[in-house]
N, C-alpha and C positions, 0 to 999 in steps of 0.2 A: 338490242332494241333501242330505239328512238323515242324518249316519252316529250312530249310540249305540256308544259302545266301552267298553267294559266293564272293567276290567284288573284283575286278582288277582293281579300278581307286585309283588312288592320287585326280584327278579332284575334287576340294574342296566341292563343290555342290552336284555333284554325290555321293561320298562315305558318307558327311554328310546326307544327307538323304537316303542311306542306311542304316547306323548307327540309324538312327531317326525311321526307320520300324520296324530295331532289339529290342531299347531299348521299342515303343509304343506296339510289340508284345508280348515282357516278363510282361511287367504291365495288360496286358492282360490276363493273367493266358497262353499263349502259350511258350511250347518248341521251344530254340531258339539255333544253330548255329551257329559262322562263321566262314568261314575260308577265311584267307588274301590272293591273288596272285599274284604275279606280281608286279606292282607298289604298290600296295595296299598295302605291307607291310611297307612302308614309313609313312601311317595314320597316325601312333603313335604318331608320332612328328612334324607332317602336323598343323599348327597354319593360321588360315584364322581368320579377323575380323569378315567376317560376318556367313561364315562357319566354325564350329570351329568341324571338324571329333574327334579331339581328345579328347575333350571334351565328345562327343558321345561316343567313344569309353570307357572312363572312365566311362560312368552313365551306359551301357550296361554290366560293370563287377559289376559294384556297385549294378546292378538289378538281378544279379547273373546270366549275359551272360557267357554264353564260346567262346573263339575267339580260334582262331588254326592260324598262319600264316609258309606259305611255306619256311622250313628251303632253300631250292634251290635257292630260291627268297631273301632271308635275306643274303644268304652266299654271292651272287653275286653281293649287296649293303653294302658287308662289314658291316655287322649289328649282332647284336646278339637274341635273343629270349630272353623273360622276366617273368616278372608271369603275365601280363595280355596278351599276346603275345608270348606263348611258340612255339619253333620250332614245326614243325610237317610236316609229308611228306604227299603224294600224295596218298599214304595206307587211311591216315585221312581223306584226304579229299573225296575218293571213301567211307569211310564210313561214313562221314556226307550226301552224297547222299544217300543213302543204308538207314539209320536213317528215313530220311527226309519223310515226306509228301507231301511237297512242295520244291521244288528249287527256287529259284533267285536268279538273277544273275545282278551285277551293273558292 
């Protein structure tokens, strides 16, 4: 299956365990998404002792996730895109719905 997951929290819990659906679905043998919004593009560098997203986020590329984060959302946190976190617009993200089988959305 195909899931696109979407995720708009920083919220250390919430995005961690998005992140944790993403990387438990790629070990899976399932196609996996994401794309960052809004706060979410902050994850990267989001460090929680007990929720650590960014940790998540690195084992999700390591599992050979794709992440997409909203260049609009990174420009208006004075942030850049990366290689695990490349810009990408709003095109992207209508085509990881478009892709998808599934949506979710944290």
């Amino acid at each position: 299956m195909k899931f696109g997951i979407i995720i708009e929290t920083k919220e250390p819990e919430k995005s961690w365990n998005a992140l944790r659906f993403a990387v438990t679905s790629k070990k899976k043998g399932h196609e996996v998404k994401v794309f960052l919004m809004g706060e979410a593009v902050e994850i990267q560098n989001l460090s929680h002792e007990k929720y650590d997203a960014a940790a998540q986020l690195k084992e999700f590329d390591n599992v050979g996730g794709e992440v997409l984060a909203c260049g609009t959302c990174l420009k208006s946190r004075m942030m850049d895109g990366n290689e695990v976190c490349p810009i990408s617009t709003m095109v992207d993200c209508v085509n990881v719905v478009t892709w998808a089988d599934r949506v979710l959305t944290f």
